[in-house]
MILO-472679 format. One record per residue (C-alpha): residue number from 1; z, x, y. Coordinates in pm, 1 decimal. Layout:
MILO-472679
+-----+----------+----------+----------+
!   i !        z !        x !        y !
+-----+----------+----------+----------+
! NUM !        Z !        X !        Y !
...
+-----+----------+----------+----------+
//
This chain:
MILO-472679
+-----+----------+----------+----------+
!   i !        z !        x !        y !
+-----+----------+----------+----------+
!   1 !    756.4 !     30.6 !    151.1 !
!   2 !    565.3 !   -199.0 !    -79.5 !
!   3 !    197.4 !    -40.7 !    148.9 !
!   4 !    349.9 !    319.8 !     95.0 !
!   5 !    430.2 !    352.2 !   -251.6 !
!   6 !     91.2 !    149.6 !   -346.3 !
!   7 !   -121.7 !    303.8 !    -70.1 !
!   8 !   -364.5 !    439.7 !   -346.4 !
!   9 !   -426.3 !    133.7 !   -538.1 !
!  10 !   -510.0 !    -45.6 !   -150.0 !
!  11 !   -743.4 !    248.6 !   -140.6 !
!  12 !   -949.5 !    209.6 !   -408.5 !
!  13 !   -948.1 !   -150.1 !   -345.6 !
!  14 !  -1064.0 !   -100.6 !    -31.0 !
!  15 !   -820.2 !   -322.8 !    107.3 !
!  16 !   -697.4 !   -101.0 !    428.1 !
!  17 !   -840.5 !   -379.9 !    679.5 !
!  18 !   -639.7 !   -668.3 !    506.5 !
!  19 !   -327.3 !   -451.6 !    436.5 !
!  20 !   -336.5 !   -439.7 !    807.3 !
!  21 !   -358.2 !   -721.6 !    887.5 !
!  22 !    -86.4 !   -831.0 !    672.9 !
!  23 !    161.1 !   -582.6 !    811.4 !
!  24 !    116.4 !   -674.1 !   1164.6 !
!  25 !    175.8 !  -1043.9 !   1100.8 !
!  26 !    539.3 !   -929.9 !    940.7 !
!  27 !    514.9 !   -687.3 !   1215.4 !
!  28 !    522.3 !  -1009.2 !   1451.2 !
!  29 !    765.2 !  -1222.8 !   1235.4 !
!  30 !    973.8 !   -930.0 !   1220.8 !
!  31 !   1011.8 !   -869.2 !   1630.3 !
!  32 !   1028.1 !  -1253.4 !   1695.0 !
!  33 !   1342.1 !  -1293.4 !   1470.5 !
!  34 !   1482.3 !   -991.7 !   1619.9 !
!  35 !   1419.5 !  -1157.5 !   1965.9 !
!  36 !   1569.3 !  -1444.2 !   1908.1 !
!  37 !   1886.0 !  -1271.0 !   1711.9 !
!  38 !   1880.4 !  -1071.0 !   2082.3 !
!  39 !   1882.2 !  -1431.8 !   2273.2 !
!  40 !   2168.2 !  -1559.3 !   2074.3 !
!  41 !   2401.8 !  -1275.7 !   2089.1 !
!  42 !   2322.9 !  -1159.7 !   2455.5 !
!  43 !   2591.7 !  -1397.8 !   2598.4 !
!  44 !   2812.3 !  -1324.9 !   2341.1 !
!  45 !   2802.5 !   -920.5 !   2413.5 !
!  46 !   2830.1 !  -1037.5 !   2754.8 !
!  47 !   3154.2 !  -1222.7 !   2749.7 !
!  48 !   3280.7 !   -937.2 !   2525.0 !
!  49 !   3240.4 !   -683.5 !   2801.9 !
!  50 !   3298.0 !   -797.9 !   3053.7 !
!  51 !   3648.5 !   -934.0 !   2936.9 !
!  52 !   3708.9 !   -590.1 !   2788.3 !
!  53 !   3643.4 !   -396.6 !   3127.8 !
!  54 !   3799.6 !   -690.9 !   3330.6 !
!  55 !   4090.2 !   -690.8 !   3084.1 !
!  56 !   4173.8 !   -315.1 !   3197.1 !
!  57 !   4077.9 !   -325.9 !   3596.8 !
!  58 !   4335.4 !   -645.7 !   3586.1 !
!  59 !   4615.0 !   -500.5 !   3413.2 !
!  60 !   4622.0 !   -206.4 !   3685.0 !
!  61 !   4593.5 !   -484.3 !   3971.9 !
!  62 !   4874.3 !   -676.6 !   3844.4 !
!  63 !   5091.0 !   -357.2 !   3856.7 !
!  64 !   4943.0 !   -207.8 !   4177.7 !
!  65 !   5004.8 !   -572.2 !   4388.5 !
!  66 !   5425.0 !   -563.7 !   4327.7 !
!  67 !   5423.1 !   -190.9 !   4389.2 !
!  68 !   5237.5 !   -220.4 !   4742.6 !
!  69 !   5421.3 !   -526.3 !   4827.9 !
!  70 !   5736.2 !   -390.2 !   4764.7 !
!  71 !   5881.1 !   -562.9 !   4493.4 !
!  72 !   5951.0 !   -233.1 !   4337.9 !
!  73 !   6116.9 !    -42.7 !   4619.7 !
!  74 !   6452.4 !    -55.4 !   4455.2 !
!  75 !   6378.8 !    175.9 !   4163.5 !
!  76 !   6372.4 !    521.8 !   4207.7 !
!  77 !   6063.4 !    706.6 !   4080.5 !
!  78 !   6185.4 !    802.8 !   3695.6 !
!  79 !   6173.5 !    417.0 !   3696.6 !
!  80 !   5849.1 !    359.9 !   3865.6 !
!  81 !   5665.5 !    634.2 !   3677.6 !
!  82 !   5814.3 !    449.8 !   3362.9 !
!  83 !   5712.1 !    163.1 !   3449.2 !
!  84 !   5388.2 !    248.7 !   3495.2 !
!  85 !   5328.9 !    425.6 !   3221.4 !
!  86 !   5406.7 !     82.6 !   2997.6 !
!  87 !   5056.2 !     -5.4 !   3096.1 !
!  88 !   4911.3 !    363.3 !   3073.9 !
!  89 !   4720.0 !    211.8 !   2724.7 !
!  90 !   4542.6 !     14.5 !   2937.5 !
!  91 !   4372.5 !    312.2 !   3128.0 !
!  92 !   4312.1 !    483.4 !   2771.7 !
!  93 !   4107.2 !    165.7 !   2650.6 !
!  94 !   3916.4 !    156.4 !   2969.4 !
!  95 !   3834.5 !    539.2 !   2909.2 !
!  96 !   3737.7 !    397.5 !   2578.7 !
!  97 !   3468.6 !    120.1 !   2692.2 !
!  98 !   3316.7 !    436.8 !   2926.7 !
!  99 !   3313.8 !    649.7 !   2606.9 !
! 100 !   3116.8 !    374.4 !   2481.0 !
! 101 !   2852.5 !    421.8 !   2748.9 !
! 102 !   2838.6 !    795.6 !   2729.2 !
! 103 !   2772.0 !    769.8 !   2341.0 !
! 104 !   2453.7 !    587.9 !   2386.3 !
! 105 !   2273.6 !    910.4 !   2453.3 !
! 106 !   2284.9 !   1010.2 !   2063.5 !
! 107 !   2100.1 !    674.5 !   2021.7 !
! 108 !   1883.5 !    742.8 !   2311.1 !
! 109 !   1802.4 !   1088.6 !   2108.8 !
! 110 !   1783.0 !    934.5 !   1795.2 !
! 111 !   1486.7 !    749.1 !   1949.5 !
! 112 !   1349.3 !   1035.9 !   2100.1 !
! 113 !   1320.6 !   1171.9 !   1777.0 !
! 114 !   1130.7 !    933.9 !   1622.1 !
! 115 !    907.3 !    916.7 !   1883.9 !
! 116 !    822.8 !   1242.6 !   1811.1 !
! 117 !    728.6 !   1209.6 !   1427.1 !
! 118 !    537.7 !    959.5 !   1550.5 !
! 119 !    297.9 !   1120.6 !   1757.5 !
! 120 !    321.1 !   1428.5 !   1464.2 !
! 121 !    201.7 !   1147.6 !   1220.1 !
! 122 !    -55.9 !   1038.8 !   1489.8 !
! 123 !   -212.5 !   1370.8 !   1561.5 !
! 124 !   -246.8 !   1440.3 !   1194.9 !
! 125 !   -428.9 !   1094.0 !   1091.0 !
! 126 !   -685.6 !   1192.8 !   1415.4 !
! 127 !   -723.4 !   1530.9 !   1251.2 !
! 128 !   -773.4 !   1415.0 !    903.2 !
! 129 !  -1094.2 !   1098.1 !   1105.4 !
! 130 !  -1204.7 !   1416.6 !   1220.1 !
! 131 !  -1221.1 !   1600.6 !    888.2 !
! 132 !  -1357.6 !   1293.0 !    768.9 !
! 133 !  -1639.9 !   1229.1 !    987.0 !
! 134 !  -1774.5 !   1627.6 !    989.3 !
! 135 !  -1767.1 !   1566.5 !    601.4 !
! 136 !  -2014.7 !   1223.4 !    688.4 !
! 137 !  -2207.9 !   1431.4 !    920.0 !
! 138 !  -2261.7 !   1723.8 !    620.6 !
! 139 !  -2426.5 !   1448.3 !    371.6 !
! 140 !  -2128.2 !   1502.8 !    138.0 !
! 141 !  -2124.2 !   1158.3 !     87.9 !
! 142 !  -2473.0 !    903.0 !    115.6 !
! 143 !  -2245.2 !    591.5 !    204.0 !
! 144 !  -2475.5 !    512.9 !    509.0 !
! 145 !  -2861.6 !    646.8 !    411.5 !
! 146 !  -2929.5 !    355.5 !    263.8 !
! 147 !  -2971.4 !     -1.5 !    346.7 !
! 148 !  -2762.9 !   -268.8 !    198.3 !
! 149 !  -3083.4 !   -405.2 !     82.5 !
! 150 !  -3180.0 !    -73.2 !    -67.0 !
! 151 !  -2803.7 !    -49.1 !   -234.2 !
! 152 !  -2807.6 !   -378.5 !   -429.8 !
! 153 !  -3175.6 !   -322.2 !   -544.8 !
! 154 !  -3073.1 !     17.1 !   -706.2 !
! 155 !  -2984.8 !     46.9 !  -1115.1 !
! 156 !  -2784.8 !    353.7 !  -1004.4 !
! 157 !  -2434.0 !    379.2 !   -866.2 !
! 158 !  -2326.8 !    783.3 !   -828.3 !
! 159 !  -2492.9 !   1060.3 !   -850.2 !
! 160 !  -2269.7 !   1390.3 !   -941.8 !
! 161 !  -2470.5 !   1667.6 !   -860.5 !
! 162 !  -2312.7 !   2025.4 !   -986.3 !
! 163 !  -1927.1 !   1858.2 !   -948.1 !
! 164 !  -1644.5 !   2122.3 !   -952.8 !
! 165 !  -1273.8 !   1937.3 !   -923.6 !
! 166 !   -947.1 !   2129.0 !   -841.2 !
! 167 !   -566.2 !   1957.2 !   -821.7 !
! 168 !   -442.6 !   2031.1 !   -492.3 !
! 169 !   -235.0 !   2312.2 !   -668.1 !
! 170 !   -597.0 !   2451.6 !   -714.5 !
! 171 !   -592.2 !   2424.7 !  -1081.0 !
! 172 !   -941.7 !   2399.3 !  -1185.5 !
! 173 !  -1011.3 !   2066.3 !  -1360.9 !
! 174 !  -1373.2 !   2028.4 !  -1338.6 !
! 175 !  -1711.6 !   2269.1 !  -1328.2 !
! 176 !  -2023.9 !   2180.4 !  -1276.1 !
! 177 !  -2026.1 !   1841.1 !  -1382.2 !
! 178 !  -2365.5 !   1708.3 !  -1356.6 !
! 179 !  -2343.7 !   1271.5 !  -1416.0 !
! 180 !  -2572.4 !    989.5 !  -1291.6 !
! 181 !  -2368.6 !    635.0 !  -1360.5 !
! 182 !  -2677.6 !    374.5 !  -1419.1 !
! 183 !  -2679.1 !     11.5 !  -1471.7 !
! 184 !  -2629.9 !    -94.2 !  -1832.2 !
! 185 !  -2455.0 !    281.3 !  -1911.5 !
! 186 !  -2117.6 !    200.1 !  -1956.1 !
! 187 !  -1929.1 !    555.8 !  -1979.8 !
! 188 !  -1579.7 !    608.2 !  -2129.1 !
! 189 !  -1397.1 !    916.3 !  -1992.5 !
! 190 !  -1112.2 !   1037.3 !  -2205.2 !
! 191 !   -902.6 !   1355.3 !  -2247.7 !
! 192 !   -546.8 !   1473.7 !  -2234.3 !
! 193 !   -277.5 !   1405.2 !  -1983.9 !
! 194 !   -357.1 !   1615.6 !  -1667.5 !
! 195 !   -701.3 !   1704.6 !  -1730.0 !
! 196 !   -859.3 !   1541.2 !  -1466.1 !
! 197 !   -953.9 !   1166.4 !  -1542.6 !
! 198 !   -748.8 !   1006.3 !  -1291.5 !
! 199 !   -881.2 !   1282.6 !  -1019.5 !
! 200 !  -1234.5 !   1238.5 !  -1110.7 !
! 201 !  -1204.6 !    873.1 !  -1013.1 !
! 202 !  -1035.1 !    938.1 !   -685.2 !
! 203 !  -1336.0 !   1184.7 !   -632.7 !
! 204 !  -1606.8 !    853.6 !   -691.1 !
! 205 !  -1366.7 !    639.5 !   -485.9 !
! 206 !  -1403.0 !    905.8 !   -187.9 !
! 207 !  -1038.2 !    988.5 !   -168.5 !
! 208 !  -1069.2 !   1321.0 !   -274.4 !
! 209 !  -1330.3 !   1568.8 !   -179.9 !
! 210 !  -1462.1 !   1785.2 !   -480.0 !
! 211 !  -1445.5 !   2173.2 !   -454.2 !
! 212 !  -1830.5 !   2215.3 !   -458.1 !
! 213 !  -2099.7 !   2015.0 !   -553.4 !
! 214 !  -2214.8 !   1677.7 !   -418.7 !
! 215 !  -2121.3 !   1334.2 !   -467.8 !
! 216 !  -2388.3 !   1083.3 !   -418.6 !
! 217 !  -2295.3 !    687.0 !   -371.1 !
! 218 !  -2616.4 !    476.7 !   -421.9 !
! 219 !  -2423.7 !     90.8 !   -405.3 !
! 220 !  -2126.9 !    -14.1 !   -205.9 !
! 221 !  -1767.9 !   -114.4 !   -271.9 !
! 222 !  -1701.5 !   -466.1 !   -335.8 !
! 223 !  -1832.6 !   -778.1 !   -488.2 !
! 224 !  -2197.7 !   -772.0 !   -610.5 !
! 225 !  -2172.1 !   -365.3 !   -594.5 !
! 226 !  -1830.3 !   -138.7 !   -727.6 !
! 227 !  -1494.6 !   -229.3 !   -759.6 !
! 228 !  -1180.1 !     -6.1 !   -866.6 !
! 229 !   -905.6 !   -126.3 !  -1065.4 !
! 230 !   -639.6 !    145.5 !  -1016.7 !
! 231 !   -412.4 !    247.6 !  -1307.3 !
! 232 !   -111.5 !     96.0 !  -1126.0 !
! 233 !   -184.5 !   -250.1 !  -1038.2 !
! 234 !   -137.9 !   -429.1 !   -665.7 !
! 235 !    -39.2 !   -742.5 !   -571.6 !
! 236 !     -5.0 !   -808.1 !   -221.0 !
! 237 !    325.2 !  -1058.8 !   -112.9 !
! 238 !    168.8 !  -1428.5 !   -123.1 !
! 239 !     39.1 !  -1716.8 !   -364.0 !
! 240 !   -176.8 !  -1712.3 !   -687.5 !
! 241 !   -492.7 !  -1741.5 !   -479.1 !
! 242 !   -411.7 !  -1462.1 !   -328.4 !
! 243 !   -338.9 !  -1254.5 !   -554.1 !
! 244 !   -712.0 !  -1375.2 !   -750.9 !
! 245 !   -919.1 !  -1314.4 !   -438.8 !
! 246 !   -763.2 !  -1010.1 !   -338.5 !
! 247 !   -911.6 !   -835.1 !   -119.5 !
! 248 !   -937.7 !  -1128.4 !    134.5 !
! 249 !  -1320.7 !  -1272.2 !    196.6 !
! 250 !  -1324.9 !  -1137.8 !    545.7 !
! 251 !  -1343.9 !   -814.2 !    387.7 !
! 252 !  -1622.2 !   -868.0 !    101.4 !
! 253 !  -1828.7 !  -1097.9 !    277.8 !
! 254 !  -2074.3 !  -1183.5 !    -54.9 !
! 255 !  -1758.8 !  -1267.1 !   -277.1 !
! 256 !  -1862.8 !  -1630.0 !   -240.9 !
! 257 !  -1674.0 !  -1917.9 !   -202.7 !
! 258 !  -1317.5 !  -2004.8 !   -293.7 !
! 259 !  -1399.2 !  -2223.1 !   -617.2 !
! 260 !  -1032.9 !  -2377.7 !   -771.9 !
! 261 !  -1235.9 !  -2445.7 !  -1104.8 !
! 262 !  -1412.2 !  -2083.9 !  -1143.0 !
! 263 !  -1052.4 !  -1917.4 !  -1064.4 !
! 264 !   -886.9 !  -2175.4 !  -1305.5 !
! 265 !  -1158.8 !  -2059.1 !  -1537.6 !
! 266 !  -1093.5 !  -1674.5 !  -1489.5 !
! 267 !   -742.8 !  -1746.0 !  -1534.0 !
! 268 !   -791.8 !  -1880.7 !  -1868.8 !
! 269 !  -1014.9 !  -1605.2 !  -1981.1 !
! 270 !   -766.3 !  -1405.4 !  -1858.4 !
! 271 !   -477.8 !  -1569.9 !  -2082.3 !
! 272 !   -264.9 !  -1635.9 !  -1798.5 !
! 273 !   -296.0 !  -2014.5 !  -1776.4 !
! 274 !     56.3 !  -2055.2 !  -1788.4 !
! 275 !     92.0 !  -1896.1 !  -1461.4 !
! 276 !    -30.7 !  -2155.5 !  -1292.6 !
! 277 !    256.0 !  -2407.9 !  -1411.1 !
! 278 !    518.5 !  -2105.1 !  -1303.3 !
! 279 !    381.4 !  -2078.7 !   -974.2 !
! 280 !    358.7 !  -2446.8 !   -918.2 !
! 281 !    -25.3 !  -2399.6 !   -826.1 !
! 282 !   -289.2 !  -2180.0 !   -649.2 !
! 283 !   -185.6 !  -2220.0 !   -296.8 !
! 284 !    226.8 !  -2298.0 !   -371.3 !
! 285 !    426.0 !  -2001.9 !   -193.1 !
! 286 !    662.8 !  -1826.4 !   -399.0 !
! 287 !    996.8 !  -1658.8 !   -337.9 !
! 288 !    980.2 !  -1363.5 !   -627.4 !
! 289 !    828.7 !  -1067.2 !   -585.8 !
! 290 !    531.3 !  -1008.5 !   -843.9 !
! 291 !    638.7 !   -720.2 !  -1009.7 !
! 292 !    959.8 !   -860.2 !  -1082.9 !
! 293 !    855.7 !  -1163.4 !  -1247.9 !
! 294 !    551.9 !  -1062.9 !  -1470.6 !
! 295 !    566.9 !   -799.7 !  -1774.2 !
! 296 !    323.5 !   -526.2 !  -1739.3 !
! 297 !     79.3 !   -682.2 !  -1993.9 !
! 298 !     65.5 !  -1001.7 !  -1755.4 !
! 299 !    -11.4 !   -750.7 !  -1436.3 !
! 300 !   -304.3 !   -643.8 !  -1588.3 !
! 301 !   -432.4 !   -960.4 !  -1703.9 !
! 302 !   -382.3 !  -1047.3 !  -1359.5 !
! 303 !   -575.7 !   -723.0 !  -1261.5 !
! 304 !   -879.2 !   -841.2 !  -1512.0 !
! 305 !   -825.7 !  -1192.9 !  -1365.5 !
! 306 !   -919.9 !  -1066.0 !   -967.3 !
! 307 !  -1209.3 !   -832.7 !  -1152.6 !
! 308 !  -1380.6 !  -1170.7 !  -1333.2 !
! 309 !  -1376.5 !  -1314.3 !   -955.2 !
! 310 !  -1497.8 !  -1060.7 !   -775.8 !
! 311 !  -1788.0 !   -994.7 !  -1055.7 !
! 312 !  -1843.8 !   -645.7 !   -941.9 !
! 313 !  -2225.5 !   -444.4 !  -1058.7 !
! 314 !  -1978.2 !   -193.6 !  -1133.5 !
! 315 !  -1622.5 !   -181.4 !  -1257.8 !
! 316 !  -1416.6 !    105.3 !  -1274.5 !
! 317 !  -1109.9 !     70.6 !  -1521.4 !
! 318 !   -799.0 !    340.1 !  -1502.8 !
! 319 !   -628.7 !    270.8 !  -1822.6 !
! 320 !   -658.9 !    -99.1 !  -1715.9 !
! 321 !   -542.8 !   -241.7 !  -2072.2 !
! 322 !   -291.7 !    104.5 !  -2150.6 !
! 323 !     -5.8 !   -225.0 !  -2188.9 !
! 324 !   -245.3 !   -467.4 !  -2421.6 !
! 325 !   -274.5 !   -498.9 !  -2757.8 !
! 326 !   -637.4 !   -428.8 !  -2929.9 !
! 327 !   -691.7 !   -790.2 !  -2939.3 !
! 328 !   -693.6 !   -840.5 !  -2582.0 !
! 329 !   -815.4 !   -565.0 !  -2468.6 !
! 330 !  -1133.2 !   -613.4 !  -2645.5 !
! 331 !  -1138.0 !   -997.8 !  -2517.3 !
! 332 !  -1142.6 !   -849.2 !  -2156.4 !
! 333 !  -1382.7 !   -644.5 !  -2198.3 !
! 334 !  -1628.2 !   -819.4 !  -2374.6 !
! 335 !  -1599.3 !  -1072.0 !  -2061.5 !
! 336 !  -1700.0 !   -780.4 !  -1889.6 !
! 337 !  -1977.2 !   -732.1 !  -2073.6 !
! 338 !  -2090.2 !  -1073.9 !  -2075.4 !
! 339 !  -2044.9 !  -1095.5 !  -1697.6 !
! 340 !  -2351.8 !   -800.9 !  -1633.1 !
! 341 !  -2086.2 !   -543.5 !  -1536.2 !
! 342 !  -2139.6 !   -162.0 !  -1594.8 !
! 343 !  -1828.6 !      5.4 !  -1697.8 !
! 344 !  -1675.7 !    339.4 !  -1626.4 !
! 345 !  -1361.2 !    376.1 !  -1824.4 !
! 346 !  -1081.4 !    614.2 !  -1813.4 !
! 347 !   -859.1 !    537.2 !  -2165.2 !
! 348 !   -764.5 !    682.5 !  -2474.5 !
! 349 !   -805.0 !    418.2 !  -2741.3 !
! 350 !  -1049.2 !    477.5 !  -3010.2 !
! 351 !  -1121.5 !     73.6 !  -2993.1 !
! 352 !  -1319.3 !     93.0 !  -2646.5 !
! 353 !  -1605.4 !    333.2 !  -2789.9 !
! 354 !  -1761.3 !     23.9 !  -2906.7 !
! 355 !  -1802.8 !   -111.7 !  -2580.5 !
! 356 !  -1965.8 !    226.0 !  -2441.2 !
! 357 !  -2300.9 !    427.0 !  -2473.4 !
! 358 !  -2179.5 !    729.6 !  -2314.0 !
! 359 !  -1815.6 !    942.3 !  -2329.0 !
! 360 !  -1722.4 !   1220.0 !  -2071.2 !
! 361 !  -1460.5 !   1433.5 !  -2274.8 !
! 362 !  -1269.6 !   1653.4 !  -2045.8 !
! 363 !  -1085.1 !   1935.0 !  -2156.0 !
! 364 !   -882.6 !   2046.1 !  -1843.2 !
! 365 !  -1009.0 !   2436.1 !  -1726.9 !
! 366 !  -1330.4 !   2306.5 !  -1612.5 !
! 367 !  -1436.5 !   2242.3 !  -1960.3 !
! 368 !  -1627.9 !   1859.4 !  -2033.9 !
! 369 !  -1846.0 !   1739.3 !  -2276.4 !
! 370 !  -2089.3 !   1480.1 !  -2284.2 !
! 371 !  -2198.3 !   1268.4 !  -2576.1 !
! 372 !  -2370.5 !    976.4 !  -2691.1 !
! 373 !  -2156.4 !    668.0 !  -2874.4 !
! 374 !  -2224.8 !    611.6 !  -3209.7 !
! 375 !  -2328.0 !    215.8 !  -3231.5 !
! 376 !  -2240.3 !     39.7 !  -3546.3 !
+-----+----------+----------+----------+
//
């Protein structure tokens, strides 16, 4: 549930290979509890049962035995028949336990029927590798033209050629939106709610394809090349560490090595020092659930805490400090700054101009505008 109702933030992250990871090894937790839950009660279920069905073949034995053997022959048959018909509940509660049995075949198409959406869900994810792939094949996007070595070298990180955006209720966002994101450049994208900020950013992430145009990627995602921080921030279930170095190394190979001081460090920057007494430490497992336990303001500290670590070329910010106060949000991102990064900001705050050369104004109906930031 957590995966599903974050699975955009994981995307931009880039995180699909650890999310999997993580899902199978609760996956495998999950089924081994349920086995041994099975183990323990299978003997229980067992003498249940069989007592139950026992219970009723017995109680028509113990009537049937005096009747054959002729204990019974002096009552007439009004009295046998009512005799017999003392233990007739028996006979209903054996019909009962067979009822039981029968039943099972609404559970049996229960299953069936989620096998089903299953394979639905399954032929539409092959469809959608497909789509995927033919779009690869069409040079819509240049993820694999050029060498890593070729990537890191490069002062450029996207190329929007001619961009045109639509919603998927085909509302036009976007037109012709011609923007090359280069090294030093930071650009501030602003406009009103529903104008296409938030979309735009999905488009450079590669989740959404634009309408026409092309998109050109000229780094790579990760450490040393772009990173997203999405507008709803994602912690994953585990400790501090965690949560710092998220995604896992054996995703981002180059993200270096796990330093205690240079995280302790970030953390600082980050003003959440006092985390690290609440957790108990880096590596100390904890029984909350993050979103529970820290206010939105400490989320994305947290956020800017995993971007100092990972030290990204490129940082893309959605609203990343909407829940800080102009102090702070002008401490992270002059630690930005002073950490090389290029920025490429969605927000609304007059206060992050400063920190800009460029800003993309969008005006919904296709309508942008481009301008220069006035330096004081």
């Amino acid at each position: 549930m957590q995966l599903r109702v974050n699975a955009e933030s994981v995307a931009f992250y880039r995180a699909g290979e650890v999310e999997h990871m993580r899902t199978n090894y609760k996956l495998q937790n999950l089924l081994k509890t349920q086995r041994e839950l099975m183990v323990k009660e299978l003997w229980l279920y067992i003498g249940v049962n069989t007592f139950d069905y026992l219970g009723s073949i017995l109680s028509y034995v113990v009537i049937a035995i005096p009747i054959f053997s002729g204990v019974y022959d002096d009552l007439n048959p009004t009295e046998l028949s009512s005799l017999v018909s003392k233990n007739a509940f028996v006979s209903i509660y054996l019909i009962h336990c067979f009822s039981l049995l029968i039943d099972l075949s609404t559970t049996v198409s229960d299953v069936a029927g989620y096998t089903h959406r299953i394979g639905e869900l399954q032929e539409v994810l092959l469809n959608l590798s497909k789509k995927q792939s033919d779009s690869e094949s069409q040079d819509k996007w240049d993820f694999s033209r050029i060498s890593k070595e070729q990537k890191i070298s490069s002062n450029t990180a996207f190329v929007l050629e001619q961009v045109s955006l639509a919603a998927p209720s085909k509302k036009l966002l976007i037109k012709d939106l011609n923007l090359r994101i280069i090294q030093g450049n930071n650009l501030l994208i602003t406009g009103n709610t529903g104008t296409g900020k938030t979309s735009l950013l999905r488009v450079l992430g590669g989740l959404w394809e634009c309408k026409q145009g092309e998109v050109h990627m000229v780094t790579f995602f990760g450490p040393r090349g772009v990173v997203i921080m999405p507008q709803r921030p994602f912690f994953t279930d585990g400790t501090l560490r965690e949560q710092i170095i998220y995604p896992l190394k054996e995703i981002y190979p180059d993200s270096g090595s796990i330093d205690d001081d240079r995280i302790l460090r970030f953390l600082e920057l980050a003003g959440l020092s006092d985390l690290l007494v609440r957790t108990g430490g880096l590596d100390q497992p904890v029984d909350w659930n993050w979103y529970d336990i820290l206010s939105p303001g400490e989320m994305q500290r947290l956020s800017f805490a995993r971007l100092f670590y990972l030290q990204p070329q490129y940082a893309v910010l959605d609203e990343a400090t909407s829940a800080l106060t102009e102090d702070v949000e002008n401490e992270m991102y002059r630690i930005c700054t002073q950490l090389g990064m290029t920025l490429v900001s969605v927000g609304h705050h007059k206060s992050l101009e400063k920190f800009h050369s460029w800003i993309l104004k969008l005006y919904g109906e296709g309508k942008w505008e481009l301008t220069r930031t006035e330096k004081p």
